[in-house]
N, C-alpha and C positions, 0 to 999 in steps of 0.2 A: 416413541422410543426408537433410539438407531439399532438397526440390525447386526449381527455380527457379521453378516457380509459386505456392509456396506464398509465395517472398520478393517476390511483385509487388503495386503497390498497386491496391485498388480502391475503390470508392465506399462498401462496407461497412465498411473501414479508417475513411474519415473518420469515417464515422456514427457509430460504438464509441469513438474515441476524443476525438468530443465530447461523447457521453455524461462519460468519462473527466475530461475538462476542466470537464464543469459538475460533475459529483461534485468535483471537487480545491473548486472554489468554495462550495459549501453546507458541505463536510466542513472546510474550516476556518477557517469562522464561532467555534464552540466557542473552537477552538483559542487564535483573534486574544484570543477575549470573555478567557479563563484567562490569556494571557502577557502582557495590558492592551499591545500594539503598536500596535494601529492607531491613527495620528492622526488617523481620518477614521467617523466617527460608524455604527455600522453600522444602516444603514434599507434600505428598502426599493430605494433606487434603485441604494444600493450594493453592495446582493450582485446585482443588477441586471448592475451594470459589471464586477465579481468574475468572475460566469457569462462574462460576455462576452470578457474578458481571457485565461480562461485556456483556454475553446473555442478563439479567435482562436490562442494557444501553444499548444496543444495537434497543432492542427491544419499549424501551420508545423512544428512541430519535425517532425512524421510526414513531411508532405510532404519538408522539406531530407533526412532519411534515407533515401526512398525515389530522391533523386536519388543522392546516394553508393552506395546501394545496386546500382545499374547500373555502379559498377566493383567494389563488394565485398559480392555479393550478403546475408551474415548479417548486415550491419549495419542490414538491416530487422526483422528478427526478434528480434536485441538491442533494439532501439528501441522496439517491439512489447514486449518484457519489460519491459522499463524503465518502460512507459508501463502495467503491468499493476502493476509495482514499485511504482511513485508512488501506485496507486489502491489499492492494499492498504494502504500505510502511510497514507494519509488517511483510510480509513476506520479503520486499528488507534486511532489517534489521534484522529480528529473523533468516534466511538464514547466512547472511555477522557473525554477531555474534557466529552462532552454529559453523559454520566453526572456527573464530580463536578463540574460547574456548576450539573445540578440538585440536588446532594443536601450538596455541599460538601464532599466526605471526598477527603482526597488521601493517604491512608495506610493503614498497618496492613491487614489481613485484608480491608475494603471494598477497597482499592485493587487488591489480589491480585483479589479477585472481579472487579473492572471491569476491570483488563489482560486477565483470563481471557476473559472475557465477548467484547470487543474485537478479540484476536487470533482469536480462534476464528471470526468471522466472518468476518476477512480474511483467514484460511486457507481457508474454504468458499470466497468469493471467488475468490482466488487457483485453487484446481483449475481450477473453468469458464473462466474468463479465460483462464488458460495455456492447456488444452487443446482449448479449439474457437478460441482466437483467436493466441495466440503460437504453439503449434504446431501449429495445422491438423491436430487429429486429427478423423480423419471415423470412427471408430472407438467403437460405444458403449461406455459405461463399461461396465468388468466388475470380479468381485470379484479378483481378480488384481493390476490397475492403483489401484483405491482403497484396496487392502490395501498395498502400495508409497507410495502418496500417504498413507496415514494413518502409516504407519511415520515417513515423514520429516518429516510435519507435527509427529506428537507429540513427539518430539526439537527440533523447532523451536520449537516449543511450551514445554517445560521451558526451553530456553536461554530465549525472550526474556521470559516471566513469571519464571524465576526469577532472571534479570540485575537485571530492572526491580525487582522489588521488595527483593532485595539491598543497589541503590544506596542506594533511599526507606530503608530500617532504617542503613543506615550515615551519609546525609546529613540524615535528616530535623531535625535540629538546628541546620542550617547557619541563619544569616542573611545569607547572602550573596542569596542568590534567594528567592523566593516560593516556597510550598510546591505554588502551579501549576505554576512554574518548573522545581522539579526533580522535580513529577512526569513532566512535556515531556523534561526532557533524560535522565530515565534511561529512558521509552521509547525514547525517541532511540539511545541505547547499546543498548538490547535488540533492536532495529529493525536495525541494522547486522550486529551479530552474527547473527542470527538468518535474515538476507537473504542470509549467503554459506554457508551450510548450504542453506538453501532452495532456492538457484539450483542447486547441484553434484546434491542431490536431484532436483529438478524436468527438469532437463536429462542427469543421466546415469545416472539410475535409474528416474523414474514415468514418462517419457515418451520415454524414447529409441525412437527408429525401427530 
């Protein structure tokens, strides 16, 4: 069971999760550059504003859960996931993107290696973040708990590269989207999947109390 001190906010809280808020900002520069969305030219003052914007969100949404939190103490903890959630999948993604922006492949066997590549970060990721930050373990890692963690990563793992690049082999023909396009959106489908395996893992197998 989580403690109620563990669901209280502190100064550490803000600090991590503008960390969080400038990563979300650098990590989908790539992203904007591959889905060609932005209408606003990306330079220097703009990821500038980016950084600034989503620190500034970042920091409000913590703060508003930490006040709900005081009638329903988990929903700081969910918030805290959620804000670990968000930073893994920008990195699975501003990763997968920075790669075929430099090299220009959004398909076939490249693309398999740069999902791979990609996720496999944002699972390393994901451990630490969860574990000394979403759930307050003060407990060092042992072979035990990373052999649990590596269980449900690797599963999590096949789902969302083998989702992803299922879709690219089934759509890569389409003309409907760009082929940055549906590289974005079948992460996207492998990212969802692969986030409700993750969370049932993470919470009531690697790191239950």
């Amino acid at each position: 069971m989580t403690t109620t001190k563990h669901l209280q906010i502190s100064r550490i809280d803000f600090y991590l999760v503008s960390i969080i808020g400038a990563s979300f900002a650098l990590l989908s520069i790539p992203i904007i550059i591959n889905l060609n969305i932005s209408p606003i030219e990306i330079t220097f003052v703009s990821i500038l504003l980016l950084i600034l914007f989503f620190v500034i969100f970042a920091n409000i949404a913590l703060g508003i859960a930490a006040l709900i939190a005081k009638y329903i103490p988990i929903i700081f903890q969910i918030a805290k996931f959620a804000a670990v959630g968000a930073f893994n999948t920008f990195l699975d993604w501003g990763v997968l993107n920075f790669l075929i922006l430099i090299t220009g492949i959004t398909a076939g066997i490249g693309f398999s290696i740069f999902k791979s590549t990609s996720f496999i970060l944002a699972t390393i990721a994901a451990y630490f973040w969860n574990k000394y930050w979403t759930f307050n373990s003060k407990e060092k890692s042992n072979t035990k708990e990373v052999g649990r963690f590596i269980s449900i990563s690797v599963i999590g793992f096949v789902i969302n590269v083998s989702l992803a690049s299922l879709i690219i082999f089934i759509f890569h023909k389409t003309t409907v989207v760009t082929p940055e396009q549906l590289a974005n959106i079948a992460a996207a489908c492998a990212t969802l999947a692969s986030l409700v395996w993750n969370f049932l893992g993470y919470k009531l197998f690697v790191f239950k109390k």
